[in-house]
N, C-alpha and C positions, 0 to 999 in steps of 0.2 A: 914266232910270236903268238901267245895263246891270246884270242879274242874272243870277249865275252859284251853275255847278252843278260842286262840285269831285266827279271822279270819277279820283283819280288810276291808281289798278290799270287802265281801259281803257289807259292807251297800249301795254301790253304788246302788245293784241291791235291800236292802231292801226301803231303801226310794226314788228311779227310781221310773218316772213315767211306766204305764203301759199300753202298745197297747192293742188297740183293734185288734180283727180279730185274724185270725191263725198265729201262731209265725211259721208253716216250710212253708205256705205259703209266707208268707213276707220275709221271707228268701230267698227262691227260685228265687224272684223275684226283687231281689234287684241285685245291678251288681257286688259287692266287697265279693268275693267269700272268701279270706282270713278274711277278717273282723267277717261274719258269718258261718264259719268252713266248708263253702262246697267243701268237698273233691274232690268229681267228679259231672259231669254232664250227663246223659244217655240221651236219646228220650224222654222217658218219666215218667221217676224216677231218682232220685240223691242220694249221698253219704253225709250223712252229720255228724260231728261229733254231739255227746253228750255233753253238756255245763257245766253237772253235772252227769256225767260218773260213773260208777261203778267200774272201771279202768281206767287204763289210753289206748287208743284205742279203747274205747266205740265208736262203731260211730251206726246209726241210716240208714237204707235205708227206703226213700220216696217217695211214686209218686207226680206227681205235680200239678196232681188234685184230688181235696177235694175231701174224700173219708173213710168213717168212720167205713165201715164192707167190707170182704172179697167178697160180693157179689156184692158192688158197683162196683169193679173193672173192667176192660175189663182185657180181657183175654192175649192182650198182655201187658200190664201192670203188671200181675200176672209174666207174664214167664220174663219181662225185673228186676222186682222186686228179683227174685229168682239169674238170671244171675248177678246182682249186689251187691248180698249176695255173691254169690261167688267169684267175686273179689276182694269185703271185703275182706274176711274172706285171699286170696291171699296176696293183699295188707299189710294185720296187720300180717303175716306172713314173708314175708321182712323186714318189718321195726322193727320187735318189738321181734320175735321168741317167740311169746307165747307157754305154753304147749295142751293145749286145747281151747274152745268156748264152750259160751252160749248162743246161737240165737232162737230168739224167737217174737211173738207177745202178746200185752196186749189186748185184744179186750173189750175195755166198764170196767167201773171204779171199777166193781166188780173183776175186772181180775186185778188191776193195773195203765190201762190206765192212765196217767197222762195228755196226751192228746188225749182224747179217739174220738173225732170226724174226725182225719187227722191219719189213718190208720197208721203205721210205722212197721219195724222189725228192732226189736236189735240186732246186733252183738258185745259181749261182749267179749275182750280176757281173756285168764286165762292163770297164773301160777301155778305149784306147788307148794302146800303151802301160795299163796296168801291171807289168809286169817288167821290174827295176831289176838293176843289181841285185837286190836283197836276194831273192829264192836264188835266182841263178848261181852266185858265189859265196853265197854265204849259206844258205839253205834257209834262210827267215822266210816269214812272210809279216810286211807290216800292218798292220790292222789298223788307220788311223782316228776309229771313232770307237769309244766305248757301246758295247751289247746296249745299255741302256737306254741311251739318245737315240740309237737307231732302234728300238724298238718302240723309243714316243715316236720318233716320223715313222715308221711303219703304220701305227696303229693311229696315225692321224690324215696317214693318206688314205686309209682305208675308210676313216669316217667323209673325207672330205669331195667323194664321187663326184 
């Protein structure tokens, strides 16, 4: 028996056209912070969320200059990079009370990278128990809050220190 999974809103992004250049570049640099998920803004690395999240509170910390291995970086970009994982990890603790994290980098396409030439570290919230049927048999993952709501609690834990 064929079993399906309606997801009508992806065709937008499957038949969308397609930028060139770096998508957290373009991001960054663009001024509609709510539009393209950026949570926070630092010196010289940003918060941004995940588009296609492993959770919901997936967000992404990025410097904001192109930079594709751990040795490109300057070294304060390294420590602002780190200081900004932990106000993640803060933040998605306010808004969301996760049980744990899974924070991490992909380095180069053999590791993951999906966008392996614009450095990035994952901050992934976890639950207990997050993990149903769905991934294991079926290969889903269900996502039960839209990007948007979770990015007003994000961007309301952040103001509410």
């Amino acid at each position: 028996m064929v079993k399906r999974l309606w997801a009508p809103w992806r065709i937008d992004y499957i038949l969308g056209e397609r930028e060139n250049g770096c998508v957290f570049c373009r991001k960054f640099a663009e001024s509609s912070d709510a539009e393209n998920f950026v949570v926070y803004r630092g010196e010289r690395a940003g918060i941004i969320m995940n588009i296609h999240p492993y959770t919901n509170g997936h967000i992404m910390i990025i410097p904001y200059r192109h930079a594709g291995e751990l040795d490109d970086l300057e070294d304060e970009e390294l420590a602002e990079m780190m200081f900004l994982t932990r106000k993640g990890v803060q933040m998605l603790r306010r808004a969301m009370q996760p049980h744990g994290f899974n924070i991490g980098l992909n380095i180069g396409a053999a590791a993951g990278a999906g966008i392996g030439d614009h450095l990035h570290i994952h901050v992934v919230p976890r639950w207990q128990n997050d993990t149903n049927f769905m991934p294991v048999l079926a290969d889903v993952r269900v996502i039960p809050e839209s990007l948007n709501d979770t990015y007003k609690r994000l961007r309301e834990a952040l103001q509410a220190k």
